[in-house]
C-alpha positions in Angstrom: 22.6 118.2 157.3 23.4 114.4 157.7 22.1 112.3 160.9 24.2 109.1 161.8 23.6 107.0 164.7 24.5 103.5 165.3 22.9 100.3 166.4 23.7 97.3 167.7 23.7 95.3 164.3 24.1 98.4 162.0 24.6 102.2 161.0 22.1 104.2 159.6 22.0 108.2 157.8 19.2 110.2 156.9 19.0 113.7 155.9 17.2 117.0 157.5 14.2 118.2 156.5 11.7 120.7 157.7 9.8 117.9 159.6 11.1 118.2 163.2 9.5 115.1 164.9 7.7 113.5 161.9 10.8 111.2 161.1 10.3 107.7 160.3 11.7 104.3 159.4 11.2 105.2 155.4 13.3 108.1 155.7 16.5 106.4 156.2 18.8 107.0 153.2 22.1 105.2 153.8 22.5 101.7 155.7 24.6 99.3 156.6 24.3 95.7 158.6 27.7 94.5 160.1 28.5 91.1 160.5 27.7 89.3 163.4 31.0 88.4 164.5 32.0 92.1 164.1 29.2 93.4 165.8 31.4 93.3 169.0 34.6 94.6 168.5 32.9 97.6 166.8 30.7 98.2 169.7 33.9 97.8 171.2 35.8 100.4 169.4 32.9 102.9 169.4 32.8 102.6 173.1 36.8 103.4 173.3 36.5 106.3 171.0 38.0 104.9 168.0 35.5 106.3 165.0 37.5 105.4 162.2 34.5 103.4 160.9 33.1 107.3 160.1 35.5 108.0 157.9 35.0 104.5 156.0 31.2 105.0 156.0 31.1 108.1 153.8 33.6 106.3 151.6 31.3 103.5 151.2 28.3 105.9 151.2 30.2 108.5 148.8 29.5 111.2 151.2 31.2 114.8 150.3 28.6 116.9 152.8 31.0 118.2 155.6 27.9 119.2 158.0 27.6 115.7 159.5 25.8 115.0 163.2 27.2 112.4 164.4 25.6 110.3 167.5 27.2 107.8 170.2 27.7 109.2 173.7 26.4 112.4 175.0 25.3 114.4 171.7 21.8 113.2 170.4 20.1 113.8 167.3 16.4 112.5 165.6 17.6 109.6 163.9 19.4 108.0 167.5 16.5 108.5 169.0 14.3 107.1 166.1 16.6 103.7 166.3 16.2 103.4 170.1 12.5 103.7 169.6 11.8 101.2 166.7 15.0 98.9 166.8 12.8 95.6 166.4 11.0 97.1 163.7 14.4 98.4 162.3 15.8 94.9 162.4 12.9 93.0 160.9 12.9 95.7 158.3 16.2 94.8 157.2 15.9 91.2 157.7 18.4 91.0 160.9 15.7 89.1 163.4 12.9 86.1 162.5 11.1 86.6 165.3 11.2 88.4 168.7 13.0 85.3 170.2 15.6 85.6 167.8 15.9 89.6 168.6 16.2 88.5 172.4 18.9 86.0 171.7 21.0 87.9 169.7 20.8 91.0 171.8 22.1 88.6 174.5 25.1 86.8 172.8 26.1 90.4 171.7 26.2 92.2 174.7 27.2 89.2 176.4 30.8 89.5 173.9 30.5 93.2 174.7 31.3 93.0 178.2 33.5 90.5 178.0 35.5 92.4 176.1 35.3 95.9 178.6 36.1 93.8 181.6 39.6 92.5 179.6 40.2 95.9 178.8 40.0 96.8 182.5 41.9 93.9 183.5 44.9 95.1 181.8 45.0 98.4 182.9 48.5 98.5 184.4 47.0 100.1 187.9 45.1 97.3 189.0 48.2 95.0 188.8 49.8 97.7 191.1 47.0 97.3 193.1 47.1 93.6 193.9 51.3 93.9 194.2 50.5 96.9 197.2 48.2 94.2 198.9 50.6 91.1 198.0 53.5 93.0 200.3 51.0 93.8 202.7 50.5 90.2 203.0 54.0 89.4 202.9 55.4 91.2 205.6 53.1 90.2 207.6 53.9 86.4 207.1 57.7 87.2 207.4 57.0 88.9 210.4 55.5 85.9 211.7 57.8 83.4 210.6 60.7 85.4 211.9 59.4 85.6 215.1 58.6 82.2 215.6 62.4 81.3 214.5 63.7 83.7 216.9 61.9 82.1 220.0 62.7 78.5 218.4 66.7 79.0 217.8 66.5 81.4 221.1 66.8 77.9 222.8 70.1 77.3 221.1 71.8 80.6 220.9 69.6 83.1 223.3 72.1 86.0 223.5 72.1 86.5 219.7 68.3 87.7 220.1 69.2 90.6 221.5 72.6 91.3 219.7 71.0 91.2 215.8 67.6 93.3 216.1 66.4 93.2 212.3 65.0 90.0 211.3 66.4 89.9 207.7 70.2 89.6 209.3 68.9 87.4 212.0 67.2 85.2 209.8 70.7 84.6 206.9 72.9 84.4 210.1 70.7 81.1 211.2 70.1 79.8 207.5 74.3 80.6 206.6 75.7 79.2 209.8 73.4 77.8 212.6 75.8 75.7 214.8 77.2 78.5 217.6 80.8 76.9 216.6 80.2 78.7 213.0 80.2 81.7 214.4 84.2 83.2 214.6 84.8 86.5 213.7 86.8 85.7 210.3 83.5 84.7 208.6 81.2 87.0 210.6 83.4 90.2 209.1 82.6 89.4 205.9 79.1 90.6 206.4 79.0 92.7 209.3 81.1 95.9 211.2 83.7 94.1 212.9 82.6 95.2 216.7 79.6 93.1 216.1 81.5 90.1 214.8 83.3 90.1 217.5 80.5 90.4 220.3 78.1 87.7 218.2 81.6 85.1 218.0 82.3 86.0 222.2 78.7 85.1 222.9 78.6 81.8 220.6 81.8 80.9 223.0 79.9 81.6 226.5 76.5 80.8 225.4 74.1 79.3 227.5 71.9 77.9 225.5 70.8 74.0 225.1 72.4 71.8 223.6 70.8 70.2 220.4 71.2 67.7 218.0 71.8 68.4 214.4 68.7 66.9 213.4 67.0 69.6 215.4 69.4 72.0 214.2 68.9 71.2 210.4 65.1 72.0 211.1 65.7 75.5 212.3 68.3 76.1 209.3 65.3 74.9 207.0 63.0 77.0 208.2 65.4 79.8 208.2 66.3 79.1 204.4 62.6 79.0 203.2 62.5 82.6 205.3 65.1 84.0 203.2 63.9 83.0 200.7 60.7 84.7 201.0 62.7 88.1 201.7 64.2 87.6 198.3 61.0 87.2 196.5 60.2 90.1 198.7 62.5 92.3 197.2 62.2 91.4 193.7 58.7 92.0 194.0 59.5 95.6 195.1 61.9 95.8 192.2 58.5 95.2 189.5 56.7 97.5 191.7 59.0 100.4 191.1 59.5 99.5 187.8 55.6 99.4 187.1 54.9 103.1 189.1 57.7 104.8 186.5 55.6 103.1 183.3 52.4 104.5 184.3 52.8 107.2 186.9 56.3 108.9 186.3 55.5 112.0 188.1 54.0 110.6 190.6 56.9 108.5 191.4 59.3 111.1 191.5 57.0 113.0 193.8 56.2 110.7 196.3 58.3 107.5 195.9 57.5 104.4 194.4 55.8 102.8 197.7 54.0 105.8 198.8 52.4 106.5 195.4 51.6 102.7 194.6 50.0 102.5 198.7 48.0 106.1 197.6 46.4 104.0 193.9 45.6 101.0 196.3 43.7 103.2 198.6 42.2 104.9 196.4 40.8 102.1 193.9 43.0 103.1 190.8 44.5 106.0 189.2 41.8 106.8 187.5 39.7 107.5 190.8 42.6 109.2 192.6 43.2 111.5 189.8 39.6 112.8 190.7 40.1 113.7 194.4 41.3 116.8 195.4 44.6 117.5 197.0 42.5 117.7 200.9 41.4 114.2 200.6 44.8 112.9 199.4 46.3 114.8 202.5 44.3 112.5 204.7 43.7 109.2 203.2 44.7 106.2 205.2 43.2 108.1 208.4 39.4 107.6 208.0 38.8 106.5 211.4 40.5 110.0 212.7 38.6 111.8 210.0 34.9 110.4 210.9 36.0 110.3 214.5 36.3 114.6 214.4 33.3 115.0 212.6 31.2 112.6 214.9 32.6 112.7 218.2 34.5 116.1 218.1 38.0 114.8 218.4 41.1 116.2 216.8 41.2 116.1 212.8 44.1 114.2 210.9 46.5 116.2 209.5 47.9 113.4 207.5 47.0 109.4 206.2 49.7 107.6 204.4 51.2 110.4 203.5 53.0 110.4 206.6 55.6 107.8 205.2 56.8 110.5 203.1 60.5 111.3 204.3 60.0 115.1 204.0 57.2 114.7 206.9 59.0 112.4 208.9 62.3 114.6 209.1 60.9 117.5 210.0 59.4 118.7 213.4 55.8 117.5 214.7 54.8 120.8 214.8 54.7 121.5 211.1 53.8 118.2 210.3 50.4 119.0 208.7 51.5 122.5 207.0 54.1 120.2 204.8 51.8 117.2 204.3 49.2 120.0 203.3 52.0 121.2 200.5 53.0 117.7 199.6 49.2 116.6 198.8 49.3 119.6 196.5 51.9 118.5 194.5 50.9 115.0 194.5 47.0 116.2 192.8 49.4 118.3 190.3 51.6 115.0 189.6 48.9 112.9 189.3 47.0 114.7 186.8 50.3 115.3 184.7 50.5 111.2 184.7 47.0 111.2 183.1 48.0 113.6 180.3 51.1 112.2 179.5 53.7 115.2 180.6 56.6 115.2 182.6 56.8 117.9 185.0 58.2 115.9 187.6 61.8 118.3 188.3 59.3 121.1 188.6 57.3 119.9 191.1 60.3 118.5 193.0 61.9 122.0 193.0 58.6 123.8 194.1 58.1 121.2 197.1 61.4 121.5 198.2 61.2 124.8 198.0 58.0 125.4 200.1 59.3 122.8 203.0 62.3 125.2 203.3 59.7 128.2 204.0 58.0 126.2 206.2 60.8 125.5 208.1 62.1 128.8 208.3 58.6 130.3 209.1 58.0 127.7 211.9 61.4 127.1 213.5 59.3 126.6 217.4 56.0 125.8 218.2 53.8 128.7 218.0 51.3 127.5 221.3 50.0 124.4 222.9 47.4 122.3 221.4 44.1 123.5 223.2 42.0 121.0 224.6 39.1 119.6 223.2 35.9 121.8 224.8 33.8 119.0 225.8 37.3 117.5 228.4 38.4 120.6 229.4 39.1 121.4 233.2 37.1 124.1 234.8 38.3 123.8 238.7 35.5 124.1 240.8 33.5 125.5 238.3 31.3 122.3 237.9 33.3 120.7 234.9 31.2 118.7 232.5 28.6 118.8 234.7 28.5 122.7 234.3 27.7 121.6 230.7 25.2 119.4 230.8 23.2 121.7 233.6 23.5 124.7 231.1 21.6 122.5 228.8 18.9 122.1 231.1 19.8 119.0 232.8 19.9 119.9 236.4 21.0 118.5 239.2 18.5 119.1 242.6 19.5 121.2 244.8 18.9 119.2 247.7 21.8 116.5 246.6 24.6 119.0 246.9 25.1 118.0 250.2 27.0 115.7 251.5 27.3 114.0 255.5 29.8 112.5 255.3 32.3 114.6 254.6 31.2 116.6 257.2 29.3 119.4 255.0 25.5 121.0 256.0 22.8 120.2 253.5 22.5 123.0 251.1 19.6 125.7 251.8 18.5 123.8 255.2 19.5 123.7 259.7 19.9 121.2 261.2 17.1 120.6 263.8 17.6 121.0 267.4 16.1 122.2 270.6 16.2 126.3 269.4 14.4 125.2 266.2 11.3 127.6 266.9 9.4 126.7 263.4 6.4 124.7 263.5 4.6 123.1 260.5 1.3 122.2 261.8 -0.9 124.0 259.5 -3.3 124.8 262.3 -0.6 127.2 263.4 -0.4 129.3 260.4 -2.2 132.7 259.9 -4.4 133.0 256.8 -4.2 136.3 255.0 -5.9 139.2 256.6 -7.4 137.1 259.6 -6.9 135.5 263.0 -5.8 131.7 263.6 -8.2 129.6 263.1 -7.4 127.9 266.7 -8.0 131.6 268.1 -11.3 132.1 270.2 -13.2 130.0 272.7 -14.1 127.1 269.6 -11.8 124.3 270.0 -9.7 123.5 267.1 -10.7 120.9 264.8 -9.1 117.6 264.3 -7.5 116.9 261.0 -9.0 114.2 258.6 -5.4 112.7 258.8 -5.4 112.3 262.4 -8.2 110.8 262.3 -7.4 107.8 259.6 -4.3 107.5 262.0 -5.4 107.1 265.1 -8.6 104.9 263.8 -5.8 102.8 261.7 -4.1 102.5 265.7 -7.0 101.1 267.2 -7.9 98.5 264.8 -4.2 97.5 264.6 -4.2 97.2 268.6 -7.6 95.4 268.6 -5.9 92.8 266.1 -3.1 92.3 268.7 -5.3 91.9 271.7 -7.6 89.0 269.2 -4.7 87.5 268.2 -3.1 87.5 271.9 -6.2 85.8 273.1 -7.2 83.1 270.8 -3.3 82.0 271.2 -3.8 81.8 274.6 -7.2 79.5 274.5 
């Protein structure tokens, strides 16, 4: 058997023998040092799987043995383990580095070029550009949300009724930037892009508007503003034209499945195809919701049955009810899709057909809801049954008993009378019994005076005798 591993600045080949650990520098058969401008795009190509230098090594080497161990990634034989251990030595032996300054440097500048060139590569993976055209419409819609608003409430001052007549801002926004002055507006020119009813209603209120008066200096501001708007909805919808166009390049299936928005939203979420390939069809089901997701698992609320998924148009035309059961079978088919994408096969009719399919059962499985949604446990109603308070007290936080009652309201205190003239009970302790004997005022001896009375009526005296000092050196 033949051992081949690679360094940095070279391959290297030795042969088996009986020796299992007693391998050493000498024993190296075949070599060869790249070049050092080389040295990176073959790390390079070794690290993308491209081994075609093999092949051209046992050309060069004139190498006919087909049992060959070859080392890079994950298998690992004596001789890769050899390099990693001596690979100074290695390269002073075959005159690559001076001196261990020069090793350091040149380790540097190559990996260093190495990277470089793994960052380009990811770079151009065709996800992460879908990725930052998701976020860029993100960003985009929320600006022409803005702007439109502002030109509503700015032209409203003009023409006010035609804020209520024209609802979407994209129609609003080319009626301002095509026309603007209220006399613009007839009903000839408004048919040519709009339903004649509303043509005529936008033209009647132009006639009896009540808006201000402007100038057309002030009007040729609004119809500026308007034209950069429209403007912005163009770019808007060319950039959805490269998005859709980019999701069928790399994602096919995908696209088919889900839609071009929804599958391009499910990447950006996820971090890249690559990572979303790798997630199982539950965690697709519910990303976009991770709030709702940590919020049940925390707090014990009600679980997501859906993320982003939602915008797809079999969920939202069906009932709430089965909402979840058909975002649950879409997420399956999206994991399938996605994984097709990664192997380059087109199964996208058949996953269509099998979706479709399994809505239609749903449907017809789940035609009404089967039961209310219960409750969560912890805000449940329980009557007079104490509540959450019946809760927390079964846990051993207990209320006293001598709170329950309330005054007020007119209620008794729990587990007492109320004192009056027939309350018979007295608490002087020299009243009680002890067990198995008489009173202990019984008999001729006079009952003894408590320590406490004494302290009290002592604690009377000196108060009074206080009084009486204080009375008379006021006086004098």
């Amino acid at each position: 058997m033949l051992f081949i591993a690679f360094a940095p600045f070279g391959a290297f080949a030795l042969e088996a023998n009986s020796k299992n650990d007693g391998y050493s520098l000498d024993d190296i058969k075949y070599y060869k040092i790249f070049e050092n401008e080389d040295i990176p795009k073959i790390m390079y190509a070794l690290r993308q799987g491209d081994f075609e230098i093999i092949a051209e090594l046992k050309n060069e080497w004139e190498i006919e043995e087909e049992d060959v161990s070859f080392e890079y990634t994950t298998s690992k034989n004596p001789l890769g383990e050899l390099i990693r251990d001596n690979l100074y030595e290695l390269g002073q032996k075959y005159e690559v580095f001076e001196d261990e300054s020069d090793f350091v440097s040149k380790m540097n500048v190559w990996a260093t070029a190495f990277t470089k060139s793994m960052m380009k590569k990811s770079s151009e993976q065709k996800d992460k550009l879908i990725v930052q055209t998701v976020n860029a419409l993100d960003n985009l819609d929320e600006t022409l949300n803005l702007f439109s608003e502002r030109l509503r409430e700015w032209y409203s001052l003009y023409f006010p009724e035609m804020d209520n007549i024209v609802k979407k801002h994209d129609i609003y926004v080319s009626l301002v930037s095509e026309y603007g002055d209220r006399e613009e507006y007839t009903r000839t020119k408004l048919k040519k892009t709009m339903p004649s009813n509303v043509a005529r209603t936008i033209s009647l209120a132009a006639k009896e508007s009540m808006g201000a008066d402007v100038s057309e200096f002030d009007l040729k501001i609004m119809k500026n503003l308007a034209d950069e708007i429209k403007s912005m909805y163009e770019y808007r919808e060319s950039l959805q034209e490269y998005l859709e166009t980019s999701m069928n390049e790399i994602a096919p299936n995908l696209t088919k499945v889900a839609g071009a928005s929804l599958g391009a939203r499910l990447i950006s979420l996820a971090g890249g195809i690559e990572r979303l390939l790798r997630l199982p069809a539950s965690t697709i089901q519910v990303i976009g919701a991770e709030k709702a997701l940590f919020a049940h698992l925390r707090e014990r609320a009600l679980p997501p049955k859906h993320g982003v998924i939602f915008q797809h148009p079999l969920i939202q035309g069906s009932p709430w009810w089965i909402h979840g059961k058909i975002a649950r079978a879409i997420s399956c088919k999206i994991s399938i899709a996605i994984r097709a994408d990664a192997f380059g096969n087109d199964i996208s009719d058949m996953l269509i057909e099998d979706m479709n399919k399994k809505v239609a059962e749903i449907k017809e499985k789940f035609p009404e809801p089967t039961r209310k949604r219960r409750p969560r446990p912890d805000t449940r109603s329980f009557g007079n049954k104490g509540g959450q308070d019946r809760d927390r007290r079964s846990q051993g936080d207990r209320k006293p008993s001598g709170n329950r009652g309330d005054s007020k309201k007119g209620g008794k205190p729990f587990g007492k009378k109320p004192a009056g003239k027939d309350d018979r009970r007295d608490n002087r302790k020299g009243d009680r019994k002890p067990f198995g004997g008489k009173p202990k005022n019984s008999g001729n001896q006079p009952p003894k005076e408590r320590s406490g009375e004494k302290r009290r009526d002592s604690t009377k005296k000196v108060k009074a005798e206080r009084k009486v000092i204080g009375k008379t050196s006021s006086q004098n």
